[in-house]
C-alpha positions in Angstrom: 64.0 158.3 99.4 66.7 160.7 99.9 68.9 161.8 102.6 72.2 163.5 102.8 75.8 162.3 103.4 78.7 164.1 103.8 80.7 163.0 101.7 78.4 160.8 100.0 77.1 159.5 97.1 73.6 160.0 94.8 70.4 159.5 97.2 66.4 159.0 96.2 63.2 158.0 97.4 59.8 157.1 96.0 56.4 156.7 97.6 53.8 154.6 95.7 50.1 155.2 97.3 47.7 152.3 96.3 44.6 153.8 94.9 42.9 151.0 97.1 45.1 150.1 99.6 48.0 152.5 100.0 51.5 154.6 99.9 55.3 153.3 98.9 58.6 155.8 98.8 61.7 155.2 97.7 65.2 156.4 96.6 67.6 156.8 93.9 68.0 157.7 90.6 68.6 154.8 88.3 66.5 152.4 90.3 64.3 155.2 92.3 63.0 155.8 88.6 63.3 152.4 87.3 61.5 150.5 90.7 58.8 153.9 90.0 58.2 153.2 86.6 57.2 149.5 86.8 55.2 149.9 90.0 53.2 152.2 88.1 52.9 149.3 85.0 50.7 148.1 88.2 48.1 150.9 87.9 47.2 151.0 91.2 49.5 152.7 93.2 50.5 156.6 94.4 53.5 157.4 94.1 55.8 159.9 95.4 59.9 160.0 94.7 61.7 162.1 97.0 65.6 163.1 96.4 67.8 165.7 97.0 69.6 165.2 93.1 67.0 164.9 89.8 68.0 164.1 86.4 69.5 166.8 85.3 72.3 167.7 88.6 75.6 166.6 88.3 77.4 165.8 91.9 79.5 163.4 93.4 76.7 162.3 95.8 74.6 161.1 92.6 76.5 158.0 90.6 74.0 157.6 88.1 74.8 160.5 84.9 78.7 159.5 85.8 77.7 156.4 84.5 78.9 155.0 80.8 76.5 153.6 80.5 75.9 149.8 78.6 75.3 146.5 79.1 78.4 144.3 80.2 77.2 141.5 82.9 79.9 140.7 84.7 78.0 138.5 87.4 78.6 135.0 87.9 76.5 132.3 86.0 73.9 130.5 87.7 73.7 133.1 90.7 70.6 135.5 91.4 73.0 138.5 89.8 73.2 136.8 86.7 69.1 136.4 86.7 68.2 140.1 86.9 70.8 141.0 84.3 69.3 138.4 82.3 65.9 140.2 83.1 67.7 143.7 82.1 68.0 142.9 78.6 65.1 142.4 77.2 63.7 145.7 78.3 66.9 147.3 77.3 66.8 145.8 73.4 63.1 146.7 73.2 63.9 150.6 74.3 66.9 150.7 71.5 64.8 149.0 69.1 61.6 150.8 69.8 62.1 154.0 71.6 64.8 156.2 70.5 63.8 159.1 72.2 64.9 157.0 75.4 69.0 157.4 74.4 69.6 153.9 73.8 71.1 152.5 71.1 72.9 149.4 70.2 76.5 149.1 69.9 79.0 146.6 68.2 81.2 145.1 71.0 84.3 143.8 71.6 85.8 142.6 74.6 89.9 141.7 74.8 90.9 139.5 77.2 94.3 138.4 79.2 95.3 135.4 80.9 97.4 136.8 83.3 94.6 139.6 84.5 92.6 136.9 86.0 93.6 136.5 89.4 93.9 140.6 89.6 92.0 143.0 91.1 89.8 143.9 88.4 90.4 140.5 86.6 88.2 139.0 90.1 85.8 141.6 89.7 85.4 141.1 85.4 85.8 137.5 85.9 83.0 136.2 84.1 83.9 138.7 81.0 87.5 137.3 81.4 85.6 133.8 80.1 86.1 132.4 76.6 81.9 131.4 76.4 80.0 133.8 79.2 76.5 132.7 80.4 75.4 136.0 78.5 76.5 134.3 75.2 73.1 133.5 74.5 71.3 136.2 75.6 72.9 139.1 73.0 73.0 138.8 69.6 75.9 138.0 67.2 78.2 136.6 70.2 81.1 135.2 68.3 84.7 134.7 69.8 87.2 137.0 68.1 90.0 134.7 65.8 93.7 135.7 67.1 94.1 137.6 64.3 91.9 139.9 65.3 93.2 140.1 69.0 96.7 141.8 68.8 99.9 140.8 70.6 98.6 141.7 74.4 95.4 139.2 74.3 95.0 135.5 74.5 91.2 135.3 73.8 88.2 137.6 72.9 84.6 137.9 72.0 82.6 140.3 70.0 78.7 140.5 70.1 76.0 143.1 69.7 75.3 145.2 72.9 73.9 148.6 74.0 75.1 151.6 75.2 73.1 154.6 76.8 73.4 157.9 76.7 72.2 158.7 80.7 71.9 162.5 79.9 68.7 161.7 77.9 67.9 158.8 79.7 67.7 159.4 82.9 65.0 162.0 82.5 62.9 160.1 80.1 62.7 157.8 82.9 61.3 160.3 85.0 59.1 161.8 82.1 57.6 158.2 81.6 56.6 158.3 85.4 55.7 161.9 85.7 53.1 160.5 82.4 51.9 158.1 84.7 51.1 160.7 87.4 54.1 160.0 89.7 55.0 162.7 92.1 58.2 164.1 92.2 59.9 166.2 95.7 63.2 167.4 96.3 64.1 166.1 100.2 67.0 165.8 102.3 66.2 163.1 104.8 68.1 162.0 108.4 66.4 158.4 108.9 64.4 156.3 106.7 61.7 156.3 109.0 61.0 160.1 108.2 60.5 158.9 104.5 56.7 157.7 105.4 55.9 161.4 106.5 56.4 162.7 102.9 53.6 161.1 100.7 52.1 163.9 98.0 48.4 162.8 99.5 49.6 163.9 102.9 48.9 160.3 104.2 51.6 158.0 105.7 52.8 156.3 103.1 52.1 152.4 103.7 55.8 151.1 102.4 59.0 153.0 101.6 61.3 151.8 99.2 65.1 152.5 99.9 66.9 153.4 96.7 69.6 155.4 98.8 72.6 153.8 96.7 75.9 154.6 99.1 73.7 157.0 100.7 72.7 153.5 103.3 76.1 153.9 104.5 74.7 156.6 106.8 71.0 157.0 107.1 69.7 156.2 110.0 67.9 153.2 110.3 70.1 151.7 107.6 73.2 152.1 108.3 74.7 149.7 106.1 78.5 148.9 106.9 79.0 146.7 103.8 78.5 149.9 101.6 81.6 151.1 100.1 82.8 153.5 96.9 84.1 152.3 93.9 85.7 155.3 92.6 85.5 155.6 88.6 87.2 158.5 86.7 86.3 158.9 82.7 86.9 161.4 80.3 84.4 162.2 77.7 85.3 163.4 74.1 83.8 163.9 70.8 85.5 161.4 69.2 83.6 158.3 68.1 84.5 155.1 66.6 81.7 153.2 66.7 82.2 150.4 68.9 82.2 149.7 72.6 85.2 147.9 73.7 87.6 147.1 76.6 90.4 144.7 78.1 90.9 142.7 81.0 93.3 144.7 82.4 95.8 147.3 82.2 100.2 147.8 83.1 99.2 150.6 85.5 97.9 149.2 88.2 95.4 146.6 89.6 93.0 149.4 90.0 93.0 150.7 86.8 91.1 149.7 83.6 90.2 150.4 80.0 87.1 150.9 78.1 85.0 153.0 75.5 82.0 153.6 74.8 80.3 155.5 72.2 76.7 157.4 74.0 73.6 157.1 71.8 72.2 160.9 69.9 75.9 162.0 69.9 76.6 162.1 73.3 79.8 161.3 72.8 82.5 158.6 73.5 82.7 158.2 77.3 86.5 156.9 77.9 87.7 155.1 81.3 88.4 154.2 83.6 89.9 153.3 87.2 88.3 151.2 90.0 89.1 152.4 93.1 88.2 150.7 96.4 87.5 152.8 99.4 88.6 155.9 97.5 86.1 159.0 98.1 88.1 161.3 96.2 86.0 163.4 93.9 88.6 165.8 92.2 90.2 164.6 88.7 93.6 162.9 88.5 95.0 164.8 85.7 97.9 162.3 85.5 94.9 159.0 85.2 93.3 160.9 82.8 96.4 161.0 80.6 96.4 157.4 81.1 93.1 156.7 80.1 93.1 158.3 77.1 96.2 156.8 76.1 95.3 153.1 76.7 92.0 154.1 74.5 93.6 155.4 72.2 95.8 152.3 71.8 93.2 149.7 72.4 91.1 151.8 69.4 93.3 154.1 67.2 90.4 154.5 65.0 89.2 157.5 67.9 92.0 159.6 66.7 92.5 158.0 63.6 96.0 156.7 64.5 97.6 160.4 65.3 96.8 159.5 69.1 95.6 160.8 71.9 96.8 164.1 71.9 93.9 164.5 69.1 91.1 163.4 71.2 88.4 166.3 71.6 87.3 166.3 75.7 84.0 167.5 76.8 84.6 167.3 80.4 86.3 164.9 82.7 84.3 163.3 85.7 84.2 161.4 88.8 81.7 158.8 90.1 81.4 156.6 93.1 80.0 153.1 92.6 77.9 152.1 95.3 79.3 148.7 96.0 78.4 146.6 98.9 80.3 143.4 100.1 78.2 140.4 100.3 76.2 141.8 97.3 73.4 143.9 96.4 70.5 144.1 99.0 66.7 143.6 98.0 64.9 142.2 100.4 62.1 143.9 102.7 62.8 145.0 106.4 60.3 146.3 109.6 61.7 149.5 110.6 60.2 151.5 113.2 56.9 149.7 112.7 56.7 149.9 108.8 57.7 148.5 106.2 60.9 149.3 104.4 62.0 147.2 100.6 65.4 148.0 100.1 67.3 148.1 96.5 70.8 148.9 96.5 74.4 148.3 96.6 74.6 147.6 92.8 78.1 148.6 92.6 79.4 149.4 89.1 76.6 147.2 87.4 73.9 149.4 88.2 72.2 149.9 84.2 72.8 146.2 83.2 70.5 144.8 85.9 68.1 147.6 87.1 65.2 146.0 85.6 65.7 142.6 86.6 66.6 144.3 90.2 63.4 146.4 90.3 61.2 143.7 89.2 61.9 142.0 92.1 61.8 144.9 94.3 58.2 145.5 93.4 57.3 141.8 94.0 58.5 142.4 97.6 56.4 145.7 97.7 53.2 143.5 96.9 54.1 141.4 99.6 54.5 144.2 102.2 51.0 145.8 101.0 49.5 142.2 101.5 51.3 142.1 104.9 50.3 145.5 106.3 48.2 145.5 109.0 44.5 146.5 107.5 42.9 149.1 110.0 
């Protein structure tokens, strides 16, 4: 479902409608779309998603097209995290092996690590890429750890393995094509309370469960009002440029809250550069003096982008801003009673939002089931 912040972030909202028993919303691009898509791999269901930004809008308030995006799990081995990114892959190598019209392709990896980043900022947050064997070692393909020789002077380990990168221009809107296929309703909405989410079902029925995909959005709707939600900010530059690998390090010399990565977008959508991670911050203009940053530490970390004359030869398309929805204590998916109905909430993904929306959704539309079982039959 969606509803609008000031100062926000992305919001969305679907409604499925049981051909038999009844109606589910929810919200959110990514994982409105993603949660849409496999409930209607159910073939039973109504659906309506409701949002006030589609595939397609560009806004600070919407996270998702900001997004590199690829698949890096970062989550801790042997926790739930780790199971829904492990769930995420499989549907993500079948699209890049199998669907190219979907912007997905796979990427040759590298990741560059250093000792001393690990009790950082962002070496807490990367800490299971900061690992010389990662649980997701045998999950991609062609995981190998790098021989120093290939490292450089900076790093004191590093891995290389076979990964995927997607382009979320394309994607993002063949997600909603695949559910528009499957007769999934589509509304552009700017909702107060959650509640009012039930009211908005294409059949004209109260829809029977909502499902909240409102991303930092549940900061401030009402009947959420999650405190734990917080931004992340991001800032990237995009260029031209392409080297054909996706790569990154541990950390950085300007700052805890700074990072460095690359990442070349599938069907020539270019080389997304980055980045920064920035607690608290809801800044959405561009730092012109990060973005000088950024694109030096790429160009360093990959001089093959510029072909060693660096960075003053990388080609920009734009320069953006995002806002990782990031909630302490973790993402929420669970189910709730609000105002009488029921309510399935997926969000607070933070900045690992592609990498485990499938596993995520999957179990989001396991706790739908349970809701529709639940419900009061009248």
């Amino acid at each position: 479902m969606n509803h609008v912040k000031s100062g926000g972030v992305k919001q969305w909202e679907l409604a499925v409608n049981d051909a038999h028993n009844g109606k589910l919303r929810q919200a959110d691009s990514l994982y409105g779309l993603t949660t849409a898509l496999l409930l209607t791999r159910e073939g039973k269901y109504e659906i309506t998603v409701a949002a006030k930004h589609m595939p397609g809008d560009y806004d600070i308030e919407y996270a998702s097209p900001w997004a590199g995006a690829n698949y890096w799990p970062i989550s801790e081995a042997g926790t739930e995290a780790a199971e829904w990114d492990r769930n995420t892959w499989p549907e993500l190598e079948k699209l890049a092996r199998h669907h190219p019209e979907a912007g997905v392709h796979f990427q040759d990896t590298a990741i560059y690590n250093r000792s001393k980043d690990v009790h950082s900022t962002t070496g807490k947050y990367l800490a299971e890429k900061l690992k010389a064997e990662p649980w997701y070692k045998d999950i991609v393909p062609n995981f190998r750890q790098l021989p120093k020789d290939q490292l450089g002077p900076d790093f004191d380990n590093g891995n290389a393995f076979t990964s995927v990168c997607i382009n979320t221009a394309i994607y993002l809107p063949w997600l909603a094509s695949q559910c528009l296929q499957k007769g999934v309703v589509f509304k552009r909405a700017n909702l107060k309370h959650i509640s009012n989410a039930s009211e908005i079902h294409h059949s004209g029925k109260k829809a029977d469960v909502i499902v909240n995909c409102t991303g930092l959005s549940a900061l401030k709707l009402g009947g959420v009002e999650d405190q734990n939600m917080m931004p992340i900010r991001g800032q990237t530059v995009l260029v031209r440029n392409e080297a054909n690998v996706m790569c990154s390090s541990s950390g950085t010399e300007d700052g805890e809250e700074e990072v460095c990565y690359l990442m070349q977008r599938a069907a020539g959508g270019g080389t997304l550069l980055g980045g920064s991670y920035q607690r608290g911050n809801w800044d959405s203009q561009i730092d012109p003096n990060l973005a000088i940053r950024i694109m030096k530490r790429a160009v360093d970390l990959c001089p093959a982008l510029t072909g060693g004359k660096g960075f003053e030869h990388l080609d920009i398309i734009r320069q953006g801003v995002g806002l990782r929805p990031y909630r302490h204590g973790g993402t929420r998916i669970e189910k709730e009673r609000i105002d009488g109905g029921w309510t399935v909430h997926n969000y607070g993904h933070g900045g690992f939002g592609y990498q485990s929306s499938y596993g995520c959704s999957k179990k989001a539309v396991s706790l739908v089931k349970e809701a529709l079982i639940s419900r009061p039959r009248l």
